[in-house]
N, CA, C and O of each residue as an XYZ file, in Angstrom:
212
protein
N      77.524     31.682     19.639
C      78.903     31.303     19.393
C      79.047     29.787     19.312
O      79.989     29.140     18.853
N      77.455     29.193     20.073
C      78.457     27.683     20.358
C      78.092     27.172     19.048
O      78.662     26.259     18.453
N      77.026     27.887     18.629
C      76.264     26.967     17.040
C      77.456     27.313     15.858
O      77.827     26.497     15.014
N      77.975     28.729     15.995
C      79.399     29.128     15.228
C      80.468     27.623     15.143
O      80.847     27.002     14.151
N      80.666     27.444     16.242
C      81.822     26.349     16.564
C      81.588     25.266     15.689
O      82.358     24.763     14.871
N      79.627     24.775     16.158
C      79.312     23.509     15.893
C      79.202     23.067     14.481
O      79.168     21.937     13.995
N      79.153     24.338     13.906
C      78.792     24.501     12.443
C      80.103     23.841     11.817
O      80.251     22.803     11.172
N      81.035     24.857     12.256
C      82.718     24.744     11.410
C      83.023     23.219     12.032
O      83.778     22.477     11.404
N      82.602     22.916     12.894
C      82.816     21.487     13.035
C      82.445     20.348     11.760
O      83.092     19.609     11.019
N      80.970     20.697     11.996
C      80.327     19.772     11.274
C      80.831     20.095      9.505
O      80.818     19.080      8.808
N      81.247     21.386      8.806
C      81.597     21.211      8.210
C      83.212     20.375      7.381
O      83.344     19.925      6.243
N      84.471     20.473      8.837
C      85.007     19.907      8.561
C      84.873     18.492      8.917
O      85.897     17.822      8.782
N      84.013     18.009      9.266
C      84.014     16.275      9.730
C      83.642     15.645      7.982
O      84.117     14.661      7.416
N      82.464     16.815      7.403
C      81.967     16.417      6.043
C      82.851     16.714      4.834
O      82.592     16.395      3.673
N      84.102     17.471      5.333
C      85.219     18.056      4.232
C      85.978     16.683      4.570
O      86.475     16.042      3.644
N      86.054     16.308      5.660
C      87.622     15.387      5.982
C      86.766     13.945      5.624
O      87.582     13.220      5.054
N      85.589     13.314      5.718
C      85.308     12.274      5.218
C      84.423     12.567      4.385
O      83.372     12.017      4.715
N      84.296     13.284      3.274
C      83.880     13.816      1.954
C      85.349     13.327      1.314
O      85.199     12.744      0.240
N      86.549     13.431      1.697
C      87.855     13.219      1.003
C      88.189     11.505      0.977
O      88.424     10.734      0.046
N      88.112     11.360      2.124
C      88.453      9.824      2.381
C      87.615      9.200      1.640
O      88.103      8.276      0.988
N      86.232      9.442      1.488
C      85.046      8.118      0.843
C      85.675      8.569     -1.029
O      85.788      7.756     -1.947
N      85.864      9.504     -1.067
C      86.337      9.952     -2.358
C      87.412      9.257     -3.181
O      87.337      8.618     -4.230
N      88.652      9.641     -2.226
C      89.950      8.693     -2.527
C      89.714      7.413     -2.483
O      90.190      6.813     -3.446
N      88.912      6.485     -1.391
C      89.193      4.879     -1.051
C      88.426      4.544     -2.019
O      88.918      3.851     -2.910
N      86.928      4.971     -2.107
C      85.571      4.652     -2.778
C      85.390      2.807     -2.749
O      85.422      1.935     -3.617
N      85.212      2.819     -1.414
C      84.845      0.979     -1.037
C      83.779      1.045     -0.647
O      83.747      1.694      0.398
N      82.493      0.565     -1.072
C      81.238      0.510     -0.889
C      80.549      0.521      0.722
O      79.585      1.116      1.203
N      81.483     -0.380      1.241
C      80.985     -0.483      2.839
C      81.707      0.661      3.637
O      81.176      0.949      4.710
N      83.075      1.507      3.208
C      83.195      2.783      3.819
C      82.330      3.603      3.296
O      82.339      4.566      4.061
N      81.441      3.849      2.291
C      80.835      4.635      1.772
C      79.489      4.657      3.120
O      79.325      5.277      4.171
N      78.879      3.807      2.499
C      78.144      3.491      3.325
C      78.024      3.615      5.381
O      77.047      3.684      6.127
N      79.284      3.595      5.608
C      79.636      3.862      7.149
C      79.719      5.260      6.983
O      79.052      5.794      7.869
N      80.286      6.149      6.180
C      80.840      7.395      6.087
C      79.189      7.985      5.944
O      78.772      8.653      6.890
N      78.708      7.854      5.329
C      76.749      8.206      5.137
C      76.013      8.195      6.450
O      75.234      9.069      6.828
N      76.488      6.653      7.369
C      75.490      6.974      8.407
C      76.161      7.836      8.797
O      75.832      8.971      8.450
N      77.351      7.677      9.657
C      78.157      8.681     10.414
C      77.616     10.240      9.783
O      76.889     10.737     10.643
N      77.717     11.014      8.765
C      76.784     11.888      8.349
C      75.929     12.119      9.120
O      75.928     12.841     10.117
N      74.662     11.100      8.382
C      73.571     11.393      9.513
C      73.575     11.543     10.715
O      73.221     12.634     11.162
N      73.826     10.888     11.264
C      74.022     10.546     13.078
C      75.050     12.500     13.680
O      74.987     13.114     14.745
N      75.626     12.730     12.721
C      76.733     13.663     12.723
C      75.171     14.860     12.643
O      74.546     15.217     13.641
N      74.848     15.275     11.205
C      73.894     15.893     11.688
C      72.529     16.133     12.020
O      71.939     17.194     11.816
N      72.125     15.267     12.457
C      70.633     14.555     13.282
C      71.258     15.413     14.696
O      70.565     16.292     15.210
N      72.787     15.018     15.321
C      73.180     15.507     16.702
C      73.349     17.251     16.808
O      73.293     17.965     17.808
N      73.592     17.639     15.270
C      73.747     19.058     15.430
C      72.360     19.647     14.932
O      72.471     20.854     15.142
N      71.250     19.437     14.441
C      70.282     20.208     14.426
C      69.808     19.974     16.283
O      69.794     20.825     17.173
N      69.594     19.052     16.323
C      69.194     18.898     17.711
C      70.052     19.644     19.034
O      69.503     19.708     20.133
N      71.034     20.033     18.883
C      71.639     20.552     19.497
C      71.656     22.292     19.344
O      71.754     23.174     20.197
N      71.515     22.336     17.863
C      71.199     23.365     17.475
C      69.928     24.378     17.962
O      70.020     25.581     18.204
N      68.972     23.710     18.018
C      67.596     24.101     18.623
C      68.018     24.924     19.834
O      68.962     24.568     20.538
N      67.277     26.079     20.082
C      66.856     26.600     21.021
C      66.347     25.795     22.276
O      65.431     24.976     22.214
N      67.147     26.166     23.598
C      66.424     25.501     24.377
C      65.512     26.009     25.170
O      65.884     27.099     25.606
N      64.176     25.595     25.654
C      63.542     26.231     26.390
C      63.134     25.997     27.485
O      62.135     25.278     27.512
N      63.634     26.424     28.684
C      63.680     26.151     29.955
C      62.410     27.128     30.545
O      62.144     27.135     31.747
C-alpha cells in the first residue's frame, strides 16, 4: 500500500512540475525542476526496495 501512495505521489509531483516548467519555460527553472526529478525519484526507488531485516 505504502509503494501505492508513493507512486501516486511521485506521479503528481511530475504532473504538477511537468506543468509549471511547461508554462514558465526559463532555463534555470527547467533545470531546478530536472534535479528535483531526480532527487524525487532516486528517493522513491530507494524507498521502494524491499527491506531486509
Amino acid at each position: 500500500m505504502n509503494k501505492l501512495l508513493a507512486l501516486i505521489a511521485f506521479v503528481f509531483i511530475v504532473g504538477f512540475l511537468g506543468i509549471l516548467g511547461w508554462k514558465v519555460q526559463e532555463p534555470d527553472l527547467i533545470a531546478v525542476i530536472a534535479l528535483t526529478l531526480v532527487l524525487v525519484a532516486f528517493d522513491f526507488a530507494r524507498s521502494a526496495r524491499d527491506k531486509k531485516d
